[in-house]
N, C-alpha and C positions, 0 to 999 in steps of 0.2 A: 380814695387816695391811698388806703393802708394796703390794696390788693397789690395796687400799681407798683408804689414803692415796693412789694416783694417780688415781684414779679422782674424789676428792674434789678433786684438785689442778684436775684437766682444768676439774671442772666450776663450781670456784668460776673458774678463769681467763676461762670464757663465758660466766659470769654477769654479773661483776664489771666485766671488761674489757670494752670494744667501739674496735670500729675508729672513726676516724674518717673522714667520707665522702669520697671524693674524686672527683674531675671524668672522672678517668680511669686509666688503671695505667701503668707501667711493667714492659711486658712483655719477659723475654727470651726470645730462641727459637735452639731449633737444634738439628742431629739427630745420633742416636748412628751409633756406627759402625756399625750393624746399620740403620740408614733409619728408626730411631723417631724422633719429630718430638716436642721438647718443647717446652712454654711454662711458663715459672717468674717469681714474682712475688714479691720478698725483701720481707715484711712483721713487722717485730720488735715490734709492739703488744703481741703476747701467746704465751706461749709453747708455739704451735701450729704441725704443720704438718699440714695439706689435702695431702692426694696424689688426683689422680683420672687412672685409665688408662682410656682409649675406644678400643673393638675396633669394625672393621666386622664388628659381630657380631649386630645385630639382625634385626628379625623379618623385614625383605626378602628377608635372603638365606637363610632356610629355605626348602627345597624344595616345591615344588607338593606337596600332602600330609602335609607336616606344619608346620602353621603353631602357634604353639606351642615348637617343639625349639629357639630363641634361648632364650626366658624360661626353660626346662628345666634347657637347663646353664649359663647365669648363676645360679639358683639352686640349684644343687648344688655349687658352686666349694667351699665351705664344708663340705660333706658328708662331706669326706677328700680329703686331697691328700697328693703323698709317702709319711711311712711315720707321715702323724696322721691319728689317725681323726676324725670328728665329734666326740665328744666331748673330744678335746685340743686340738684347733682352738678352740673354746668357752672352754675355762679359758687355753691361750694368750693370748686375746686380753683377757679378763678380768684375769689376771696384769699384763699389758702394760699395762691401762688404756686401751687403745686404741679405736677404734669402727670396723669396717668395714662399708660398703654398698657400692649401687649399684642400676642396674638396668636394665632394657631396654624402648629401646623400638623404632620401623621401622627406626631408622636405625643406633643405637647399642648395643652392651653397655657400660656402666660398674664401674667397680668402682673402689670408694674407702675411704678409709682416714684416719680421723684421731688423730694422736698428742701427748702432750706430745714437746717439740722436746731437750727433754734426749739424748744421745748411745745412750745405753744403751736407753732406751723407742724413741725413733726407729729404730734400727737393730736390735734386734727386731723390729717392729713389721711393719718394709719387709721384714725376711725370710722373718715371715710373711706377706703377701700377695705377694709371688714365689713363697713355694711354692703356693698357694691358684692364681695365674694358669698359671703352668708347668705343674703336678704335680697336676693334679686326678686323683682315681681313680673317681670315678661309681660308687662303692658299689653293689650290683646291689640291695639292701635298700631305700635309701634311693632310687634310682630310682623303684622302685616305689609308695614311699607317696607319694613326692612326684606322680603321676602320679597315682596315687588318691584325693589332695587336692585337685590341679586339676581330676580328673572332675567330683569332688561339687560343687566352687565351680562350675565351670561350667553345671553341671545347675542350681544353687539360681538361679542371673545366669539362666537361662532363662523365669525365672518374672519376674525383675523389668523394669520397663517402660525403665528408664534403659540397661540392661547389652544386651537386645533391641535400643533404637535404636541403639546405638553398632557394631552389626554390620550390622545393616541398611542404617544410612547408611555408614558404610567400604565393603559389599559394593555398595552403589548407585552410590558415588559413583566407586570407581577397578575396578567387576567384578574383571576376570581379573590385574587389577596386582598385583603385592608387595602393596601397603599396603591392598588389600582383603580377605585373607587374613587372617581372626585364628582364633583358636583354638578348636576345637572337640570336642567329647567324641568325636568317632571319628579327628580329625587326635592328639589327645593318646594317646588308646588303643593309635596304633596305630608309638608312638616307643618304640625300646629304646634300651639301653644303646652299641651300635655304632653307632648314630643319633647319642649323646653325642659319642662319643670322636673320630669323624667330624667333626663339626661343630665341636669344641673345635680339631684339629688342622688344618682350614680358613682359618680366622677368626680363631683367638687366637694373631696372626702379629705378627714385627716391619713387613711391610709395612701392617699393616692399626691399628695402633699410632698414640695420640695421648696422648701423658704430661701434666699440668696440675699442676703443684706451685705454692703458694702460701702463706709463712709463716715462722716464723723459722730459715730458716739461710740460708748461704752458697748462693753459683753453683756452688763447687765440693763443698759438700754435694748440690746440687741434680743436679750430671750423678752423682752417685753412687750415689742413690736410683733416677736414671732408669735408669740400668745397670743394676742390680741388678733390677729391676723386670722386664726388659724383654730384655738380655743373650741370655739363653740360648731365647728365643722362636724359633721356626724362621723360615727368613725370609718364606717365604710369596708370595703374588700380589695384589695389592690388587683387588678385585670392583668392576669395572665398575657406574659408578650404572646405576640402572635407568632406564628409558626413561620419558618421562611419560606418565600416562593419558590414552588417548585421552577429550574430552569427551563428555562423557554425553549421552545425547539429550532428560534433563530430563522432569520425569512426577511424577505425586504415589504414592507408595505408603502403604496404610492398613494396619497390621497390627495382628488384635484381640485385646486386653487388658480383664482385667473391672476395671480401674484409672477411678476416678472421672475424674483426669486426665489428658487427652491430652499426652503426649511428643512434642514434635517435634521435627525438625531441618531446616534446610534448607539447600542449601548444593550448591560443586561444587569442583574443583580450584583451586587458589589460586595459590600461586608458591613459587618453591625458594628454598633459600638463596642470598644474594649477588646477588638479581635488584635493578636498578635501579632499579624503581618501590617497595622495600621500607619508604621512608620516609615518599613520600606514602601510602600505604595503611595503614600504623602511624597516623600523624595521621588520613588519614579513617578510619580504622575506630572511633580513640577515637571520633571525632564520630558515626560512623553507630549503635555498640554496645558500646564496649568502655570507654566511660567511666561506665558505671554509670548513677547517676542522673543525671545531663547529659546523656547521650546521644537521639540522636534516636527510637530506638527504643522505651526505656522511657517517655519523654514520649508517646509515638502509644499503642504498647501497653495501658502500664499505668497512667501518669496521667489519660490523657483518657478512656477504656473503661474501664478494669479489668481485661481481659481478663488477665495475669498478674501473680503477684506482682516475675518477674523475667523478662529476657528479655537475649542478648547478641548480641556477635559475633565474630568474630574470625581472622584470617590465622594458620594454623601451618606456615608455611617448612618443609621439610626438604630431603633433598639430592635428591631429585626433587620435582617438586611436590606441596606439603600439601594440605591443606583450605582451603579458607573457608569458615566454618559460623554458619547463624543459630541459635539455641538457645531454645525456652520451653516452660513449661505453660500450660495452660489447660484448663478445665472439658470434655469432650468437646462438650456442646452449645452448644459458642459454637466451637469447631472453626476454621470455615470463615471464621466473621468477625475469626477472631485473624487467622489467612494471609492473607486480603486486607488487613490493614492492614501487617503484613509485607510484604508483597509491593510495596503501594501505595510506602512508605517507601523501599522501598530502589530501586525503581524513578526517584524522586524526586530522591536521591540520588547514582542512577549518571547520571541527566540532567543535574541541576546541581548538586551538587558543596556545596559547604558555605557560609555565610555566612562574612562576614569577623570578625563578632563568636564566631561557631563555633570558627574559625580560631582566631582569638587563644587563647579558653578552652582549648582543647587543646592547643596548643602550651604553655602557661603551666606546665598540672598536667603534662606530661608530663616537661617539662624540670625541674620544681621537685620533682617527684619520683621522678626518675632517680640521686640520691644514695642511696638507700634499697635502690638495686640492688646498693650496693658496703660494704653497713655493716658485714658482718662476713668473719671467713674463706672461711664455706659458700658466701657470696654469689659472691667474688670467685669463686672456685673455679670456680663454673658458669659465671660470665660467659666464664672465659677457658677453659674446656673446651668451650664453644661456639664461640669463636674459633679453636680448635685443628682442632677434629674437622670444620671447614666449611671451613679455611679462609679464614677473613674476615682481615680487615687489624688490622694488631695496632696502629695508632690506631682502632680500631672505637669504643671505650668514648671515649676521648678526643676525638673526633671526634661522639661520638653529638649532643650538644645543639645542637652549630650546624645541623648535618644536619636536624634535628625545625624547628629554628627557623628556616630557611631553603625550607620549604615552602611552596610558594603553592595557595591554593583550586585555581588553574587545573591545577596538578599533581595533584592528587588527583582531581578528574572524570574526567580522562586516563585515570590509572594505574586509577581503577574501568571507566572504560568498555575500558581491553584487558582484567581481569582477572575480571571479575565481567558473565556474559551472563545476563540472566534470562529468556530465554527458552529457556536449557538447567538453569535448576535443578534440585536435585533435594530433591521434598520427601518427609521420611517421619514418619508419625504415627505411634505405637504407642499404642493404649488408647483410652480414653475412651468404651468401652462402662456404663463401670457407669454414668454420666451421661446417658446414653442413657432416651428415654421404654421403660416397660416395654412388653412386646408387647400388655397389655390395655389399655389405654390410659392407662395410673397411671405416676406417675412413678417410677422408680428409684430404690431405697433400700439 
């Protein structure tokens, strides 16, 4: 009954309560005696706290061959750590009323934790996931089926046409980089256990360490949790970014699917975190794709043609350079006349840059709905675990609207014509054979 009631506590408190928005945080920071680096944000609205720890522990820095072995032991943490098994780990947490996640992606391992902010559930809570970060034991059981469930998933994603382009385009766009590297039923097959414990004892270091607390306690609640957390981690060497990918030399690839609709993507490297062009190309990109139905995109694509029901685009930063990627479907047999008006558009685009009425509209909605980034706990949390784990300026958030609103047309032509070369993209189709005329001359059904 005492788990229930917290659990009932948590969830009527993030029902019930919400934050209020605010323009920006008041972030503090500063690093333990061990060189972990936190960022803590005392919010007393509700009585929560957000804990999020970032490892350089994501998919980069797995080794040529096993791309994969990040998301492996980010998801086993859980498994058994110390002297609890899986299964006590599970009622722990349930007891606690607690909630822990996270996850992995190129750049990051996460792992978070959310608690009511009472003494006794918070400091539970936080000394279960120190032992979970510390004391993982990589079960040899529990390896295995977890290895056996990412085979299957990965096999079943080999059939579907979205899970296909999403390797295709990574492996086209950055080849032999880190970030082209994703996971595969013989890179998975071929991780053990010593693989784990390796890669746990690498990576899950105080160098490689980024704390994010955000919620009701104290500063000096806050370097306590961070201790504890973080303390007895080894100290470790922080891993060198990676180098960025060399450009691509741009090409269309067709890869076939009996999918009615064509999959595609197109797209090439983009820019890293902290680059100076990051704001005008946030504004042009709302305007070229990422503003939904206002965008110049879905207007060319899907308004005037039809050719999709939806169509994007979009810059994804990481700490070497992301993607830039265009995104749609369309009918296979109309294929060719979607990418030429793609192509047409964005080519248009990176020549001249955006109207001034363009301009205004997206600056408006960007800034009018940049509040909505900061409305609750979870929100804050990620904003300022983004700010932690990159490095960015801790007036980032505070600073962000003037930034947006102080963009001119003339800076985004610019920032598209160094970032965005179209006559290195790289486009990839997957499907749109079942749309295809049939071989006798009958159409396709």
């Amino acid at each position: 009954m005492i788990s229930q009631c917290k659990r009932v506590g948590l969830a009527l408190a993030l029902t019930f309560a919400t934050l209020s928005a605010h323009a920006g945080l008041t972030i503090q920071n500063w690093t333990t005696a061990n060189g972990v680096r936190v960022y803590f944000v005392e919010s007393r609205a509700l009585p929560i706290v957000d804990v999020q720890v970032d490892f350089r522990a994501g998919g980069a820095e797995a080794p040529v061959g096993k791309a994969g072995l990040a998301g492996l032991a980010r998801g086993l943490l859980d498994a058994g750590a110390g002297n609890l098994d899986e299964d006590a780990i599970a009622n722990r947490v349930a007891d606690l009323g607690a909630q822990i996640g996270g996850g992995v992606d190129m750049d990051r391992a996460s792992v978070s934790l959310r608690t009511l902010s009472s003494a006794a559930e918070r400091e539970g809570a936080v000394d279960l996931l120190a032992t979970l970060i510390q004391q993982p034991t990589f079960p040899a059981p529990a390896v295995e089926r977890e290895k056996a469930r990412s085979i299957a998933g990965l096999k079943e994603s080999d059939t579907q046409p979205d899970a296909i382009l999403s390797r295709r385009f990574a492996a086209a766009v950055f080849s032999d980089h880190p970030y082209g590297r994703l996971p595969s039923v013989d890179t998975m097959a071929s991780l053990t256990r010593e693989d784990l414990v390796d890669f746990h004892r690498r990576h899950y270091t105080a160098a490689g360490a980024v704390v994010s607390i955000v919620g009701d306690v104290s500063r000096s609640d806050a370097e306590a949790i961070a201790v504890r957390l973080t303390g007895a981690l080894p100290a470790g060497v922080l891993p060198a970014p990676p180098v960025d990918a060399a450009p691509p030399a741009g090409g269309t690839i067709r890869v076939p699917n009996p999918s009615a609709q064509a999959h595609i993507a197109v797209g090439q490297p983009g820019i890293r975190r902290g680059d100076p062009d990051f704001f005008p190309l946030v504004v042009g990109n709302y305007i070229l794709g990422g503003g939904g139905f206002v965008s110049r995109l879905t207007r060319e694509v899907r308004e005037k043609r039809g050719y999709a029901y939806s169509v994007y685009s979009y810059f994804s930063p990481q700490r070497s350079v992301g993607p830039f990627q265009i995104g749609l479907q369309t009918k296979g047999s109309q294929t060719d006349d979607a990418l030429k008006v793609v192509s047409e558009t964005l080519a248009a685009f990176v020549k001249d840059g955006p109207t001034e009425s363009e301009l205004k509209a997206a600056k408006e909605n960007l800034i009018n709905g940049f509040a909505l980034r900061l409305d609750s706990n979870r929100k804050m949390l990620e904003q300022v675990a983004v700010i932690g784990s990159y490095g960015l300026p801790l007036d980032y958030l505070d600073t962000y609207r003037t930034k947006v609103s102080a963009v001119t047309a003339a800076q985004i032509r610019d920032a598209f014509r160094r970032h965005v070369s179209p006559e290195r993209l790289v486009t990839v189709v997957v499907g749109g054979d079942g749309d295809k005329p049939a071989a006798r001359g009958g159409a396709a059904r």
